[in-house]
C-alpha positions as CSV (number, residue, x, y, z in Angstrom):
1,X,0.0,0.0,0.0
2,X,1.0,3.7,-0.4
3,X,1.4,6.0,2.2
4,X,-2.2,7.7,0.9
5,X,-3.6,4.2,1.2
6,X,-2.6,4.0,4.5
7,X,-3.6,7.0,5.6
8,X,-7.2,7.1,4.1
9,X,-7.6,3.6,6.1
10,X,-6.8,5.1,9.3
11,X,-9.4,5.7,11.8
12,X,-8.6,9.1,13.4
13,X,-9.7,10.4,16.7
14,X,-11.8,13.7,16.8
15,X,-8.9,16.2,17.5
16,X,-10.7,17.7,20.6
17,X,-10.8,14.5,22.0
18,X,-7.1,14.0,22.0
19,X,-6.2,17.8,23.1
20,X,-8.0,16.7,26.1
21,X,-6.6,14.3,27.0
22,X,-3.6,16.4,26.6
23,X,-4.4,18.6,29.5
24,X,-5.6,21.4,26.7
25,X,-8.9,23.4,28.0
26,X,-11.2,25.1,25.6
27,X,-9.4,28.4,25.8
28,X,-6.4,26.8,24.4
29,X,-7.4,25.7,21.0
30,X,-9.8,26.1,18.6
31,X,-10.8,23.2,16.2
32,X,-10.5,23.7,12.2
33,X,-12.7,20.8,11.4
34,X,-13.0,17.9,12.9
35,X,-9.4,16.9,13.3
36,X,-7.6,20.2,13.4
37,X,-7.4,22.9,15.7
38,X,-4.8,26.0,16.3
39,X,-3.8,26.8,19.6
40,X,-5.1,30.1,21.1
41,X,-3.0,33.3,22.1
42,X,-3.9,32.2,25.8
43,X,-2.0,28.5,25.1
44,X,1.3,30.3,23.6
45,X,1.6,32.4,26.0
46,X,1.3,29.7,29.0
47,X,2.5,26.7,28.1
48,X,6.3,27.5,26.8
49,X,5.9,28.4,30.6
50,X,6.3,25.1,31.9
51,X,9.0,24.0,29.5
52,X,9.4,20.3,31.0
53,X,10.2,18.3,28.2
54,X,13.3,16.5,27.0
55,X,14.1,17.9,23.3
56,X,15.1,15.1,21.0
57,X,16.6,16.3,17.2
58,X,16.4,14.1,14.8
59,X,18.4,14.6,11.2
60,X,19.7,12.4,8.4
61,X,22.8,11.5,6.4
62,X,23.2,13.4,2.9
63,X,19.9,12.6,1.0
64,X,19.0,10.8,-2.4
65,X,15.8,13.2,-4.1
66,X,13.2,11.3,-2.3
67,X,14.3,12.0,1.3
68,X,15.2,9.3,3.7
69,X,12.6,9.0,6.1
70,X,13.6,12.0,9.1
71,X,9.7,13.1,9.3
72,X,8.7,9.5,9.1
73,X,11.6,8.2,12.1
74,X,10.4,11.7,14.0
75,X,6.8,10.8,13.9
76,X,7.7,6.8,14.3
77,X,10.2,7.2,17.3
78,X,7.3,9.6,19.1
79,X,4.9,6.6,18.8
80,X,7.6,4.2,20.1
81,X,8.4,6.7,22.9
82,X,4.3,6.2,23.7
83,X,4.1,3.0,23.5
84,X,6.8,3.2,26.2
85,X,4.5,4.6,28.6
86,X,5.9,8.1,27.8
87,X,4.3,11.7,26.7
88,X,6.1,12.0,23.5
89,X,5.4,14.5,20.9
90,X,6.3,15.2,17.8
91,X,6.9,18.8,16.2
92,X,7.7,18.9,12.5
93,X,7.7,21.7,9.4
94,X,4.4,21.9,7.1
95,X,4.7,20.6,3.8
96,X,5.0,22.8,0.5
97,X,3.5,22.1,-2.5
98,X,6.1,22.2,-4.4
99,X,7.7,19.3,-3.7
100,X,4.3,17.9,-3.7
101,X,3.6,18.4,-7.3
102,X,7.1,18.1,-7.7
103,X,9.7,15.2,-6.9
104,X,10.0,14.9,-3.2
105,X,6.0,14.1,-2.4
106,X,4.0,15.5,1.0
107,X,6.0,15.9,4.5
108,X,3.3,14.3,6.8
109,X,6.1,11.5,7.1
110,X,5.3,7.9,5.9
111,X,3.2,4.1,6.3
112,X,2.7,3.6,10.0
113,X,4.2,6.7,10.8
114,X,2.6,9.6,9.7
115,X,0.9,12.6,10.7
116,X,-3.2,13.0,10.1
117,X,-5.5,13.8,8.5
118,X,-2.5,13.8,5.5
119,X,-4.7,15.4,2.3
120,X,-5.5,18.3,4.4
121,X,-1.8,18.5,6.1
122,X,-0.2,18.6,2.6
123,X,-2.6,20.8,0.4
124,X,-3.2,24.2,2.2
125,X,-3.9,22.8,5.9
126,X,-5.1,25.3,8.2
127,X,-3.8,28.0,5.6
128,X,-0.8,29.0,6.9
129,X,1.5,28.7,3.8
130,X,-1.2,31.0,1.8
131,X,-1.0,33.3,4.7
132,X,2.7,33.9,4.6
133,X,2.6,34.2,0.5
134,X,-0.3,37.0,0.9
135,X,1.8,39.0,3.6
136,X,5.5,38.7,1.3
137,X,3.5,39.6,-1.9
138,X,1.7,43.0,0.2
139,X,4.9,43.9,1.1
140,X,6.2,43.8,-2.7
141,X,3.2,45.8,-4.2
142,X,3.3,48.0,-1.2
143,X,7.3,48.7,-2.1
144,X,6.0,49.2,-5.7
145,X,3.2,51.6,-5.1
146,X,5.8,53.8,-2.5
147,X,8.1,53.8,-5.9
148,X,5.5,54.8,-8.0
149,X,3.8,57.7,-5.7
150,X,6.6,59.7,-5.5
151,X,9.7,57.1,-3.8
152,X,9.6,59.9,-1.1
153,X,12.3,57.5,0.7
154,X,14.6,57.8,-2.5
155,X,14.7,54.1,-2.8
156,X,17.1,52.9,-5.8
157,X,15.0,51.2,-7.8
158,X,18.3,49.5,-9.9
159,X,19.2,47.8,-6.2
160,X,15.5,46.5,-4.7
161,X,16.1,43.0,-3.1
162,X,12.5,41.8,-2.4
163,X,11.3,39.5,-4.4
164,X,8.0,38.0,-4.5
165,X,6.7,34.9,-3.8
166,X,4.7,31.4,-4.6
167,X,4.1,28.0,-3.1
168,X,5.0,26.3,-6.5
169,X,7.9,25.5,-8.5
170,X,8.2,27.2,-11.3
171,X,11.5,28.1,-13.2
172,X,10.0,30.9,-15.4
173,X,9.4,32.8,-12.3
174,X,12.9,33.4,-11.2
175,X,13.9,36.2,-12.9
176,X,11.4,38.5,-14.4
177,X,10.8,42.1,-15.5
178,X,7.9,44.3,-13.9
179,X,6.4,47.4,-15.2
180,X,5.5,46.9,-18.7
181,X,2.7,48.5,-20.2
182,X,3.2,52.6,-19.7
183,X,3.9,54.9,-16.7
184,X,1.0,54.3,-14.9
185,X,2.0,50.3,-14.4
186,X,5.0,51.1,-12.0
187,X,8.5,51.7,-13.2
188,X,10.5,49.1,-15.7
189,X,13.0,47.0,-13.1
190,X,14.0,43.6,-12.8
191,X,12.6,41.3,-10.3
192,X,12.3,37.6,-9.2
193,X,10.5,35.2,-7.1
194,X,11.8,32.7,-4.7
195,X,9.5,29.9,-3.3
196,X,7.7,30.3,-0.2
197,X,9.5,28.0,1.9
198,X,12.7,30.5,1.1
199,X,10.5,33.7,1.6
200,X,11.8,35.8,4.6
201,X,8.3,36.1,6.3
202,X,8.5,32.7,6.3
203,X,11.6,32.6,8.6
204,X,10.3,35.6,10.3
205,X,7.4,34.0,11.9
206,X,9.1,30.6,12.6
207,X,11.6,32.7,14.8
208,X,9.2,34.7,16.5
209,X,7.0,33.6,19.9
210,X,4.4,36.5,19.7
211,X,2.4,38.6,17.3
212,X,4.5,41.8,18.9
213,X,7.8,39.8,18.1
214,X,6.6,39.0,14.9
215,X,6.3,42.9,14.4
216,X,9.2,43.7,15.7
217,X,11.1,41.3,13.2
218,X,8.8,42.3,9.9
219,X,9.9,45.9,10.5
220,X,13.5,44.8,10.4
221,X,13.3,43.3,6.4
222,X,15.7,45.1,4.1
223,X,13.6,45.8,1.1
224,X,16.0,47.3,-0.8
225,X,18.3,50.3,-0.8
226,X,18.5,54.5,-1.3
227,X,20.6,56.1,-3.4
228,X,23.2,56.2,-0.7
229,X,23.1,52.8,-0.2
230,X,21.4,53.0,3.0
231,X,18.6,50.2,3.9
232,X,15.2,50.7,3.5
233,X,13.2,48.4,5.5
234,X,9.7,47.1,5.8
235,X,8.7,49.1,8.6
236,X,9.7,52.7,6.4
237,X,7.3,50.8,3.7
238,X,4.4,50.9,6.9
239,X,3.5,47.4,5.8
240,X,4.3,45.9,9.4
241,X,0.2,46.1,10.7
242,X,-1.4,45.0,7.8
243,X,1.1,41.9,7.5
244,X,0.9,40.6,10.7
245,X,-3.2,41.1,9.7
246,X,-2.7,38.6,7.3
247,X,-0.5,36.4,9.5
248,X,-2.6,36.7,12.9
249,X,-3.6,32.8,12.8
250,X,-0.8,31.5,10.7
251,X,1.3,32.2,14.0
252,X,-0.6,30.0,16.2
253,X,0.8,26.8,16.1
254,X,-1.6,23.5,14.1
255,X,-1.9,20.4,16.2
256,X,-3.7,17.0,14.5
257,X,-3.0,13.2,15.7
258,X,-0.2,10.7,14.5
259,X,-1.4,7.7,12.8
260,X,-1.9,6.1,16.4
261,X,-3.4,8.8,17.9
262,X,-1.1,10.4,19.7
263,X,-0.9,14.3,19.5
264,X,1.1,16.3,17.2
265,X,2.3,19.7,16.0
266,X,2.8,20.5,12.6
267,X,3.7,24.3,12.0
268,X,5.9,26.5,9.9
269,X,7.6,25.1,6.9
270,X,11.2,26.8,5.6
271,X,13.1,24.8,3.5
272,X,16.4,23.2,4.8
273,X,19.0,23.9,1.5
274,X,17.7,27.4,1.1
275,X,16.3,28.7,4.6
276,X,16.7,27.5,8.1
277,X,14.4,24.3,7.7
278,X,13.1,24.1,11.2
279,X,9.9,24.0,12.5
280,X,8.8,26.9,14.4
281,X,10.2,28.4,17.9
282,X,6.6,28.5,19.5
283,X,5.4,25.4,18.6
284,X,8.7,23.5,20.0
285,X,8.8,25.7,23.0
286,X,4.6,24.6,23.4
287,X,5.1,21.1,22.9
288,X,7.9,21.2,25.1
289,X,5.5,22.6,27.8
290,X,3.5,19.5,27.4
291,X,5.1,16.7,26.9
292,X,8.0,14.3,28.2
293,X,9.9,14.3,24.8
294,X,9.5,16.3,22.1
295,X,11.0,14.9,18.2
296,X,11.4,17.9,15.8
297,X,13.1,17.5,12.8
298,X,15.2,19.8,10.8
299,X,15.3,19.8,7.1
300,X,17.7,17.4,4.2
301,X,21.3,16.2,5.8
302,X,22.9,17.4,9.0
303,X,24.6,19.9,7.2
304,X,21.5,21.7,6.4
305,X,19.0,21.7,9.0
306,X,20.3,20.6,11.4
307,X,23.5,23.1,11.5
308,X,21.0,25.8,11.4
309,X,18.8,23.9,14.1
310,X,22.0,24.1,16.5
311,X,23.5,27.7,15.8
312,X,20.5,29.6,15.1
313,X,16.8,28.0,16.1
314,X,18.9,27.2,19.7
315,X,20.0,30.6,20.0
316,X,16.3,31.0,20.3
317,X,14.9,28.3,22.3
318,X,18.0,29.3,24.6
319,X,18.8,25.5,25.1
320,X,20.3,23.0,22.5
321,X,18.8,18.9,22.5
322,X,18.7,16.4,25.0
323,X,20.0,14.0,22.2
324,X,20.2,13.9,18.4
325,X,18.9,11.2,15.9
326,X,20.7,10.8,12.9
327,X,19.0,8.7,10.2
328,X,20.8,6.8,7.6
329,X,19.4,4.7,5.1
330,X,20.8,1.5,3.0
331,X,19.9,3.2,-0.6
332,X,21.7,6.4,0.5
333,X,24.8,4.7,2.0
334,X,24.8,2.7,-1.5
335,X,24.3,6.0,-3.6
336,X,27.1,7.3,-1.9
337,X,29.0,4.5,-2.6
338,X,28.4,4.7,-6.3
339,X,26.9,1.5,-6.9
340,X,23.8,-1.3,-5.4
341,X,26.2,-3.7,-3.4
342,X,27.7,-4.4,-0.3
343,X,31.0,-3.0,-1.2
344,X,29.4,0.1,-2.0
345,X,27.7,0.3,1.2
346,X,30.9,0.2,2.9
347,X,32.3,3.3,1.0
348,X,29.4,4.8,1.2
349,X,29.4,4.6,5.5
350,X,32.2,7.3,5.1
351,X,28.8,9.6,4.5
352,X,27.3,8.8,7.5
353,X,30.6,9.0,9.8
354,X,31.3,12.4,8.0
355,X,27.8,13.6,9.5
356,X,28.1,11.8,12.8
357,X,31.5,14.0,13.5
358,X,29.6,16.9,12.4
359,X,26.9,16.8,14.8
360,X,29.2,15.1,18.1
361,X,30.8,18.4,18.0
362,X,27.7,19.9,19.5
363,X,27.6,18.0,22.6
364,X,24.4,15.8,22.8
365,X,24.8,12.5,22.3
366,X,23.8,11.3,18.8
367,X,22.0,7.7,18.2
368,X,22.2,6.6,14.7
369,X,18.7,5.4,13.0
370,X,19.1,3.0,10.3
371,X,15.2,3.4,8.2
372,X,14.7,0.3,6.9
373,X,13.4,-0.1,3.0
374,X,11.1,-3.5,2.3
375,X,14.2,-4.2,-0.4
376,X,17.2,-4.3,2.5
377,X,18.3,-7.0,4.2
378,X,18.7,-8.1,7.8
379,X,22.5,-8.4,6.9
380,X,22.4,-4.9,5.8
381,X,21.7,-3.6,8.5
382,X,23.7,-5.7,11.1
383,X,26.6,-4.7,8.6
384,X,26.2,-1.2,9.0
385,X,25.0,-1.0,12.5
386,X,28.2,-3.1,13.8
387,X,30.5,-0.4,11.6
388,X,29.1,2.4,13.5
389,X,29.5,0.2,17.4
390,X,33.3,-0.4,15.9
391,X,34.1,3.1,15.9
392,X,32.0,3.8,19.5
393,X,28.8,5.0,17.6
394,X,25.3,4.5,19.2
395,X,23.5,2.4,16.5
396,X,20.6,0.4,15.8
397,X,17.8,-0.5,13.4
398,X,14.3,0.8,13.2
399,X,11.1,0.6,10.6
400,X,8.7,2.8,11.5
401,X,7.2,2.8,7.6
402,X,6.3,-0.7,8.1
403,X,5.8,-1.2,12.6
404,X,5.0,2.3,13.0
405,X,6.0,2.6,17.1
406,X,6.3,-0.5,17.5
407,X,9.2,-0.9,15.0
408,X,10.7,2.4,16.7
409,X,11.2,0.2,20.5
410,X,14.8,0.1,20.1
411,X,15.2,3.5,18.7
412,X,12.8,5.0,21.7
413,X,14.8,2.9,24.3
414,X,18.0,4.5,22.9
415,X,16.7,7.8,23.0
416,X,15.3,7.6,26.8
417,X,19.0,5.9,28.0
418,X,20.3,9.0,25.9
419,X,18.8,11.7,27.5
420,X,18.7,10.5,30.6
421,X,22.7,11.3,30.3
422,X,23.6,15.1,30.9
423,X,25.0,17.1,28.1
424,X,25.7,20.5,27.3
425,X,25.4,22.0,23.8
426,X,27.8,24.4,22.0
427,X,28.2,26.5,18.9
428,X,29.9,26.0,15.5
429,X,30.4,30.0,15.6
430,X,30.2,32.9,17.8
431,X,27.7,35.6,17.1
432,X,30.5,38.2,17.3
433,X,32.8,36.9,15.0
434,X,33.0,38.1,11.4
435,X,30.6,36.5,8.5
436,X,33.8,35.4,6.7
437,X,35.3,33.4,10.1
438,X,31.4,31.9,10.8
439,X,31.4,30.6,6.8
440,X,34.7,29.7,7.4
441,X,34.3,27.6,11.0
442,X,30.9,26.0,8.8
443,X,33.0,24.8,6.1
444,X,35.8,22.8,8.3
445,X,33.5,21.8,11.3
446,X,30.4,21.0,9.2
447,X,31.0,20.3,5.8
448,X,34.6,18.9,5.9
449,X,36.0,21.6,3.7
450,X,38.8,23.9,3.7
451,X,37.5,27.8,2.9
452,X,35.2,29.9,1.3
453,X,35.3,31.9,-1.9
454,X,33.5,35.3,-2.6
455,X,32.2,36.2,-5.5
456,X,32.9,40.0,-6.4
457,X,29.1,40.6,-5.7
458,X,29.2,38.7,-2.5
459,X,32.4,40.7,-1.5
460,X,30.5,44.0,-2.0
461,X,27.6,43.0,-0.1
462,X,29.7,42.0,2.7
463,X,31.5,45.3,2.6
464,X,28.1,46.7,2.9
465,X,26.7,44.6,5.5
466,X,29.9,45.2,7.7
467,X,29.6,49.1,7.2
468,X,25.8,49.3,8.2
469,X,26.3,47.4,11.3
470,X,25.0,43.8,9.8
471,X,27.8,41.9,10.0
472,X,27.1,40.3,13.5
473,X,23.9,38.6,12.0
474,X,23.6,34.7,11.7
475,X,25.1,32.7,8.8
476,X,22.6,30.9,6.8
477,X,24.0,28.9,3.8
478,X,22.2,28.0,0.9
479,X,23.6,25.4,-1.2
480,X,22.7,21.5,-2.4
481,X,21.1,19.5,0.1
482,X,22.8,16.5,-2.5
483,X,26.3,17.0,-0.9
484,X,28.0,18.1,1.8
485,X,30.0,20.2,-0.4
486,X,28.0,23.1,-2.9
487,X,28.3,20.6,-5.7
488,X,25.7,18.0,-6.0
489,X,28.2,15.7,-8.0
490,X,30.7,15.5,-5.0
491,X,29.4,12.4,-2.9
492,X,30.3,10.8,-0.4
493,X,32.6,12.7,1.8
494,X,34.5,14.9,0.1
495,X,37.5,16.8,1.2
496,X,39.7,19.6,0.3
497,X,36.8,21.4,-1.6
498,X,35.6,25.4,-1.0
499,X,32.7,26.4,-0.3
500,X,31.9,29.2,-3.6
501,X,29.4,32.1,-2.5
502,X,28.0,33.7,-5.4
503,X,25.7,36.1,-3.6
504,X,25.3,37.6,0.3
505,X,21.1,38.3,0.8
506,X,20.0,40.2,4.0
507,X,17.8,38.9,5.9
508,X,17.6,41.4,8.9
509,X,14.2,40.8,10.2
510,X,15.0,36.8,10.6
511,X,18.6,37.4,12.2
512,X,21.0,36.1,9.7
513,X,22.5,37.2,6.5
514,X,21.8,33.7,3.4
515,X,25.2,32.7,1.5
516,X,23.8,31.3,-1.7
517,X,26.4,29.0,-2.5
518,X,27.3,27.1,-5.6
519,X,24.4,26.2,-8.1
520,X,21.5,26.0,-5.7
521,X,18.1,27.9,-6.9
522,X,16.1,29.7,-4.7
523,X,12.9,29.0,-7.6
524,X,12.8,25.2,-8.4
525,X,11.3,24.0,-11.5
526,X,9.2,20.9,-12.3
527,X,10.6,18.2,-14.1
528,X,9.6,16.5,-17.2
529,X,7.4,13.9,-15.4
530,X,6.8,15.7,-12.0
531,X,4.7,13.7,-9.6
532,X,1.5,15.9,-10.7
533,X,0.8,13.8,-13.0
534,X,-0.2,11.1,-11.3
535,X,-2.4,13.1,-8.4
536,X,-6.1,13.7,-9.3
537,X,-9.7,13.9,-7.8
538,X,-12.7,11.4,-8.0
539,X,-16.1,12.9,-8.5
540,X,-16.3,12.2,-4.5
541,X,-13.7,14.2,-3.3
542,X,-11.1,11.6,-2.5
543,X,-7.4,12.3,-4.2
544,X,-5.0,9.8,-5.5
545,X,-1.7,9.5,-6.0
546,X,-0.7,12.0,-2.9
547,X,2.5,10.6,-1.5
């Protein structure tokens, strides 16, 4: 069966029944439906207040294009953890559609594991994705229409960096040329759009605990520049009120039911290999308030969301995880490898260590997950999981496609024997160090390289950043989720390579400045068969071919 087959055969509990039973009263949620609800203003400000929880990460080796199963291991070890006689919750990103009608498929996890009701989850949920695109694309026409009634902020209309935005791939889109058709249409400029998942407001308001923070951090978006090269921000647009209008409920975080009826949180959605790939800071900090454990994901390999997870989203929470899960699977080790055999498995391991010193360094200690496929083999998965014990590594086996929690037991044992442990947590970089030293510190800690190159436009923009007081912001790094280098075709783990940053973005209002690196688009494209073609609707309402 599919993962739609599975989910449509699930019997799911009325979602005010299980926030019940989750200690929620009726001032702390409100139900969308019958198996939605949002939690009230009243729930995010109390329950981050009893922060109890143990904070579990879990991550994943250096993906092939479908993914290897972190959403589906998150949602699977949280139903292990309950069968365990534990409160365990899990807290992962909303899906976009893009990879939807794309290549990757929905994010409500997989089989026995997944998150429900999944049709609504992965096409417009509680609207919260259309939220955030309406508030980006206000603030572009709002830029526009300041330009066109007289620019009484002398904004250079050559050097605007907002672009708009869409929750769909489409390649056409990324670089485009506005006002056409006379004076009265706006003025002639170049423009692009990125995908929602890498808009700004998107990162905004999974970084922000209250609809006054949120505020606080639209106002500081750099929409573009005057004609002394000074920033012009969001808040000098006024754009700030009616934005957070449009994103007064897409703040509140979603909660709906794991396929056995536990509770779970399912908010924000920023992409891992362009954005920060985390779910949001108020839904973690919530869940934490009211469970035991809570599994959050970040987005693609280690050296994407999970990096970001660690030096920026804990900056945040103002704590770092009890313990880190790093999932690996036999088709990626092999991929890796370059071939479909055992001998390629082994070579391909060197992917997974690479990944398992990258996230040691932060102090937790990390329990590898091998997701089983229905094509690997017992001996697989003994091979690998003895390789990792050989070198001191935390290992074992799981399948929670196929035994949902009860094929996470092991995994959910490890995790409780983990965090029972005291840690501390540290970071790759310092806040007050320059950009160039925390891209630097990235590319030998994280990505096993050795330096960064600038292009000339990158150079400038740091030049600029540094002299307006922007250079103490975050680093977030762009680049292919595909390797842990900024070229897809370097697998494995690859050594001796730079890092080559084609272009600096400001993103003031979400606390870091983005390094696009190498070729990676911030507008993907559909392929020739995208997986569109195989979704449709029957006369009755009920889809097929959602995975």
């Amino acid at each position: 069966m599919t993962n739609l087959d599975i989910a449509q055969q699930a019997e799911m509990r009325p979602i005010r029944q299980i926030a019940e039973e989750w200690g929620l009263t009726d001032h702390e949620f409100e139900t969308f439906g019958r198996y939605k609800a949002k939690l009230t203003y009243e729930a995010m400000q109390e329950l981050p207040k009893r922060k109890k929880g143990k904070l579990v990460l879990v991550t994943a080796i250096s993906p092939t294009p479908a993914g290897e199963g972190k959403t589906t291991t998150t949602v699977g070890l949280a139903q292990g953890l309950c069968k365990l006689g534990k409160k365990a919750v899990p807290a992962t990103r909303e899906p976009a559609l893009g990879p939807i009608f794309g290549v990757k498929g929905g994010a409500c996890g997989g089989g026995y594991s997944q998150v429900l009701p999944m049709e609504d989850i992965n096409l417009f949920f509680t609207g919260d994705m259309p939220a955030i695109v309406s508030a980006h694309n206000l603030l572009s026409a709002m830029l526009d229409a300041h330009i066109q009634n007289g620019n009484s902020l002398g904004i250079d209309v050559r050097t605007s960096v907002w672009p708009r935005t869409m929750d769909m791939n489409d390649r056409a889109l990324r670089q485009i040329v506005i006002g056409m058709g006379g004076r009265s249409n706006g003025y002639v400029r170049e423009d692009s759009f990125v995908i929602a998942p890498a808009s700004e407001v998107m990162a905004v308001l999974c970084l922000s605990r209250s609809l006054s923070h949120l505020k606080e951090r639209l106002g500081e978006i750099i929409v573009g520049f005057d004609r002394q090269n000074n920033p012009v921000k969001a808040s000098q647009i006024q754009a700030i009120g009616a934005m957070a209008a449009l994103l007064r409920d897409a703040i509140r975080p979603n909660i709906v039911q794991t396929m056995e009826g536990g509770l779970a949180f399912v908010h924000g959605g920023p992409f891992g290999n362009i954005a920060h790939g985390c779910s949001t800071v108020v839904a973690t900090e919530c869940a934490l308030g009211m469970g035991e454990y809570v599994i959050t994901e970040g987005g693609f390999g280690s050296d994407l969301g999970a990096e970001k997870f660690m030096n920026i989203v804990c900056r945040e929470l103002g704590q770092g995880p009890d313990a880190i899960v790093l999932v690996a699977t036999i088709r990626a080790m092999m991929h890796h490898g370059g071939g479909d055999d055992d001998e390629a498995l082994k070579r391909g391991l060197e992917n997974l260590f690479a990944h398992h010193r990258h996230m040691s360094y932060y102090g937790p200690p990390v329990i590898v997950a091998v997701n089983r496929r229905a094509e690997d083999t017992d001996a697989q998965h003994d091979l690998v999981v003895q390789a990792c014990r050989a070198r001191g590594i935390d290992a074992v086996s799981c399948n929670p496609w196929g035994g949902g929690g009860e094929g996470c037991i092991d995994l959910a044992e490890e995790v409780v024997c983990a965090t029972g442990r005291a840690s501390t947590s540290r970071f790759v970089y310092e806040r007050e160090s320059t950009y160039t030293s925390k891209l630097e510190n990235l590319t030998s800690t994280v990505y096993g390289g050795e330096g960064v190159e600038f292009s000339d436009a990158a150079k400038k923009r740091l030049d600029w950043a540094e002299k307006h007081g922007y250079e103490h912001l975050l680093a977030c790094v762009a680049k292919t989720q595909y390797s842990l280098s900024d070229d897809a075709g370097l697998l494995n783990a690859p050594h001796g390579f730079k890092i080559h940053v084609r272009e600096i973005r400001p993103s003031a209002g979400a606390g870091f400045l983005v390094a696009v690196a190498g070729e990676v688009m911030l507008m993907p494209g559909l392929g020739k068969h995208p997986a569109a073609h195989n979704i449709d609707v029957d006369s009755d309402g009920k889809i097929t071919g959602l995975f």
